[in-house]
N, C-alpha and C positions, 0 to 999 in steps of 0.2 A: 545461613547468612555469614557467620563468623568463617564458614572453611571459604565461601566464594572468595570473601576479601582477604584471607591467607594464602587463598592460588594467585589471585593481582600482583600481592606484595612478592612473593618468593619468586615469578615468572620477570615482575619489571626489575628484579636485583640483575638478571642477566646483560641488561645496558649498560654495568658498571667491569664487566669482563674484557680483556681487551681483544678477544677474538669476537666481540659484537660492536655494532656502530648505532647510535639513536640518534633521533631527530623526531621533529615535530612538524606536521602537515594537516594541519586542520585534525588534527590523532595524534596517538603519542606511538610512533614506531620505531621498531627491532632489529637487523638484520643481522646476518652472518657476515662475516668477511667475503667467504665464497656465493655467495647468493641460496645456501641452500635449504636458510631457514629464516625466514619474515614471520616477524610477528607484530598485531594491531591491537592497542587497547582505544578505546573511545565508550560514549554513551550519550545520552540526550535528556535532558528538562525540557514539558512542556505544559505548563502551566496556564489554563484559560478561566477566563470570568465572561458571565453570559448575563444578558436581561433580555426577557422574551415573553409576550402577550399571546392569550392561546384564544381566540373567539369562538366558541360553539353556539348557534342560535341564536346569535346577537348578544350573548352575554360572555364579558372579557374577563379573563383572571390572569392576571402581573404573576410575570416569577425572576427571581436570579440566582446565579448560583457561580459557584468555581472547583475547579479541580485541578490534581496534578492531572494534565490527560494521559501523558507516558513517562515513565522515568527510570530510562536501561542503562545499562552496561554491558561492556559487551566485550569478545577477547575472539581476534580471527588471526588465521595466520598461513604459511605454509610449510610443512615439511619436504625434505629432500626435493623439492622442486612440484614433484609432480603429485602431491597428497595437501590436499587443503581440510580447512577445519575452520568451524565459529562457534560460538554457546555463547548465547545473549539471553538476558532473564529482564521481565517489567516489573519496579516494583511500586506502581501506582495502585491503588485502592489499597494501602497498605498486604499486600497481599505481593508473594514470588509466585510469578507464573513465565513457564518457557516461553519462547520468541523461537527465535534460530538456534537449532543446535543440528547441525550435521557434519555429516564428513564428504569428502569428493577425490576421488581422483581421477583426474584428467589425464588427456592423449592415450587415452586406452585403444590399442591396436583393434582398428574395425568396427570398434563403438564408439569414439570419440571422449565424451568425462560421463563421469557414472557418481551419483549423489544419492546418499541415505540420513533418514536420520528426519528430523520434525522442522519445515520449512515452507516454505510459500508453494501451492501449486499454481502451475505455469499456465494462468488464467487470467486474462484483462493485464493490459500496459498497467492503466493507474492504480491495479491494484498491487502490481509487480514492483512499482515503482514506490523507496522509502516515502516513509510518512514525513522522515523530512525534509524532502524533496517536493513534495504536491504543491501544487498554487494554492491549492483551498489549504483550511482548517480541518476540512472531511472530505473523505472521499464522496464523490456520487452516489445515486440510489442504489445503483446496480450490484453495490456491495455488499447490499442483503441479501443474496440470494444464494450463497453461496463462502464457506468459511475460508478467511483468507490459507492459514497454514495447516497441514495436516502430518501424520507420520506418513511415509512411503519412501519409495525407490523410483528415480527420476535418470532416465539417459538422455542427454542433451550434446549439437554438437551446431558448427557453421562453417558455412560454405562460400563462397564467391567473396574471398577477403573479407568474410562475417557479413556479408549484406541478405545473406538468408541466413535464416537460425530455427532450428527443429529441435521441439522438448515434446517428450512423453514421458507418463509417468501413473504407479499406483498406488494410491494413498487411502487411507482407512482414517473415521472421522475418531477423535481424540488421540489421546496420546499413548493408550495401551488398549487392547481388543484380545484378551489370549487364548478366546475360542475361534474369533474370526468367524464367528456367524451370519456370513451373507453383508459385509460390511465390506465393500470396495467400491473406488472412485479409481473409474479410469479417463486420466486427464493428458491431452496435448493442446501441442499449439506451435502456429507456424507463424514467422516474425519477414519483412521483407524489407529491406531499404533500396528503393530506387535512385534515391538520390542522401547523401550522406559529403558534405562539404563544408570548409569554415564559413559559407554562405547560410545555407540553403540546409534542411531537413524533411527527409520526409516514409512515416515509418508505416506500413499497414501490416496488421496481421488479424488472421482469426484461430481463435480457441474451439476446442469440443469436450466437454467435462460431461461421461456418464457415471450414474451415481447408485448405489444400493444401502442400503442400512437394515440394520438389524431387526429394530425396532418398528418397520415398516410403516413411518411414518414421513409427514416432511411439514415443516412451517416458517413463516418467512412474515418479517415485520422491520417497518424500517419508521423514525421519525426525519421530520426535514434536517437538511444539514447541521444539528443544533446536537451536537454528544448529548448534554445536560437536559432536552428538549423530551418531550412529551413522543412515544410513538403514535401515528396518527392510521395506520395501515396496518393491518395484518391478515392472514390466511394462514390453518390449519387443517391438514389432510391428512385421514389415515388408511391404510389399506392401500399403501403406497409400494407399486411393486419396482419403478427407476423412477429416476430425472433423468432428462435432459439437459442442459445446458448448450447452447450458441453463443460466442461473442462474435463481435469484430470490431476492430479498434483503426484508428488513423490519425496520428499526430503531421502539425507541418508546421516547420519554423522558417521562418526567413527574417535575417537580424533580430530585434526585437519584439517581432511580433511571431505568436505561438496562436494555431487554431490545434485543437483535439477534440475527439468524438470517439464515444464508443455502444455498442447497442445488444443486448443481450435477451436471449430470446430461450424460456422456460418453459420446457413441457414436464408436466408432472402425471404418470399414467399409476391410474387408481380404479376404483370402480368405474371411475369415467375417465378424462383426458382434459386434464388444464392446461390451456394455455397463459402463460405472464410475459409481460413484455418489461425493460425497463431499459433505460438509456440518457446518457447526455452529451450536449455539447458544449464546449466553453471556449474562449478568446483573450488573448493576454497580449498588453504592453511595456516595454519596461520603457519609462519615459527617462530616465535617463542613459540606456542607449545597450546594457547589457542585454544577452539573450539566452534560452536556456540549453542546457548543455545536455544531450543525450550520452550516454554512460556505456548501453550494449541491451542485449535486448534479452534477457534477464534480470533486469534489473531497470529498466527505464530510461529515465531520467536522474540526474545527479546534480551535483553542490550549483549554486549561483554565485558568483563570486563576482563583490561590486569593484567599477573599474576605478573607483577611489574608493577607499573605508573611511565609515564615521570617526572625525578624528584627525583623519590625513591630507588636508586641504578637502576634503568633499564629504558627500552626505550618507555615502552608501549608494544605494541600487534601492528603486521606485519602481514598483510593478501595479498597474490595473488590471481588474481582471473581472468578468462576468461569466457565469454557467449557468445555461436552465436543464436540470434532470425532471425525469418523469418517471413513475414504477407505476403500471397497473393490473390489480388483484380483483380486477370485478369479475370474474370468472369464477371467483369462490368465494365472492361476496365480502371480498376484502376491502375493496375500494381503491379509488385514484389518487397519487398526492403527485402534484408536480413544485416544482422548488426553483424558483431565481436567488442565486445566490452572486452577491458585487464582493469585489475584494479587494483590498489595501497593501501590500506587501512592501512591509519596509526591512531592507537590507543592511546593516549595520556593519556588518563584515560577513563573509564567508562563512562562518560559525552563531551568527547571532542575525533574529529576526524577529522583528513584529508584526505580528497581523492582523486588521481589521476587517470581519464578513459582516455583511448585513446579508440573512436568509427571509424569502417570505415562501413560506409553505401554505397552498391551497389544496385543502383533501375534498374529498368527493366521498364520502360513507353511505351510502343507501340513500343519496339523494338529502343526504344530511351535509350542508356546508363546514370545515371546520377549518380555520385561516390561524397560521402561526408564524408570528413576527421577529426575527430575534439580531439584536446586537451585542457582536460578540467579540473577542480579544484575544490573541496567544501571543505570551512572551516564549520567546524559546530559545534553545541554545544547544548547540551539539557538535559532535567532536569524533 
């Protein structure tokens, strides 16, 4: 902990050099005179408090709780132009665990940019897309099923002025494997803008993530959108010789109003052949007239930025928002939870937001009803 925040202090003295230039953009950034070395420090607080009723069999038990949810740092940058770099660490549950740490460099003659090191595999929009970027407080179901970041080697590149974009990539599950026994994830995904305008959005792509592991196992559990919340679903397989993985995703903005969907489709081959299904869709308004900003197709989605901030004659930026997901594990006698999730999103400035979800979770367990209600809050703030 002590050397991280001795690499921050000794890297930000460089904006005091007169061959560097700083400034502040929603981050606190670096540059070179010549352009040929940028450097980003930022991170994020996100802090939530939940009350949530869990009904099994007609019989209800209250909960609340709070947590930090995330709370990183983070230090990206680029060398000589064409070598980038980031290492961002979470230190929420009092606990330092990696995030993004890898290297890239880009315009690689006939491969395009080429990426190592421990980062997001190139799977589902919203899971590609910062956490602090989402409409929700959580991502959808579908995120169980599959771990967001892994170690591996990712070639990425794009085509037609970036309105097509192709990642592949192979990644192994944790963060060190030094026998490499039977543990690879081979993951792409092909991204498409048909339309891309200060109007108008509109993004499809589909994913294929095949999967092996060492351990020759596979398990998957998710609760309703509620971090703090009770898991309601789960299935465990062993003698598990791949997964499968299918997505397909489709975002469409037009001004303020945002639709998105995405639908992922789980074969797990063992003694026998499961199939899971999981998916959702949601809808968003900003009722004060903002809309949201797509970033590139590695990365989603990006900042909202209200057209007055709280403070400056106006109130910020006001978003509604509703999603119904569904994950189902009755094939391995997991069971069904589907999830309406409404949302409040208040925009304070560019850097700061509040949010209020009301989730109601309905599982389906062996024909055993179990309904979870939850009202919930994040203050958050990031940079």
């Amino acid at each position: 902990m002590k050397s991280l925040i001795t690499f921050f202090l000794i890297i930000s003295t460089l904006s005091f050099s007169q061959n560097f230039n700083s400034s502040w953009n929603n981050g606190f950034k670096i540059s070179s005179d010549d352009g040929a070395l940028k450097l980003r420090f930022g991170g994020r607080i996100m802090f939530d408090y939940a009350f949530w009723n869990t009904t099994v069999n007609g019989e209800d038990e209250s909960f609340s709780g709070s947590e930090f949810r995330r709370v990183r740092l983070f230090n990206s940058g680029q060398v000589y132009k064409n070598v980038k770099y980031k290492v961002q660490f979470d230190f929420a549950d009092e606990e330092v665990s990696f995030k993004d740490v890898f290297m890239e460099i880009t315009k690689v003659p006939f491969i395009g940019n080429v990426k190592v090191g421990h980062f997001k595999e190139p799977f589902r929009l919203e899971a590609l897309t910062s956490s602090k970027y989402n409409t929700f407080m959580e991502r959808g179901l579908p995120i169980a099923f599959s771990p967001e970041r892994n170690v591996g080697f990712m070639l990425h590149n794009s085509f037609m002025d970036n309105k097509l974009s192709i990642q592949a990539g192979i990644f192994q599950d944790g963060l060190s494997d030094k026998e490499q026994n039977g543990n690879r994830n081979i993951t792409s995904r092909i991204s498409y803008l048909p339309i891309n305008n200060n109007d108008q959005l509109l993004h499809l792509g589909i994913g294929f993530s095949h999967r092996k592991n060492s351990d020759k196992s596979y398990s998957v559990s998710t609760r309703p959108e509620n971090n703090l919340g009770n898991k309601l679903i789960s299935a465990s397989i062993e003698n598990v010789e791949q997964t499968n993985l299918i997505g397909t995703e489709m975002a469409w903005v037009m001004g303020p109003l945002s639709i998105q969907g995405e639908c992922v489709m789980n074969t797990v081959d063992a003694d026998e052949t499961y199939n899971f299904t999981s998916y959702y869709g949601q809808i968003s308004y900003f009722l004060t007239g903002e809309k949201r900003k797509y970033k590139n197709s590695l990365a989603g989605f990006d900042r909202v930025s209200p057209g007055k901030n709280l403070g400056n004659e106006g109130i910020g930026a006001l978003e509604l928002a509703a999603r119904y997901s569904s994950m189902d594990l009755s094939e391995a006698n997991g069971g069904i939870l589907n999830d309406i999730t409404l949302g409040l999103n208040w925009y304070l400035n560019p850097s700061t937001r509040i949010i209020f979800n009301y989730v109601m979770g309905i599982a389906d367990i062996n024909s055993e009803d179990v309904n979870e209600n939850t009202l919930q809050m994040r203050m958050q703030i990031d940079f």
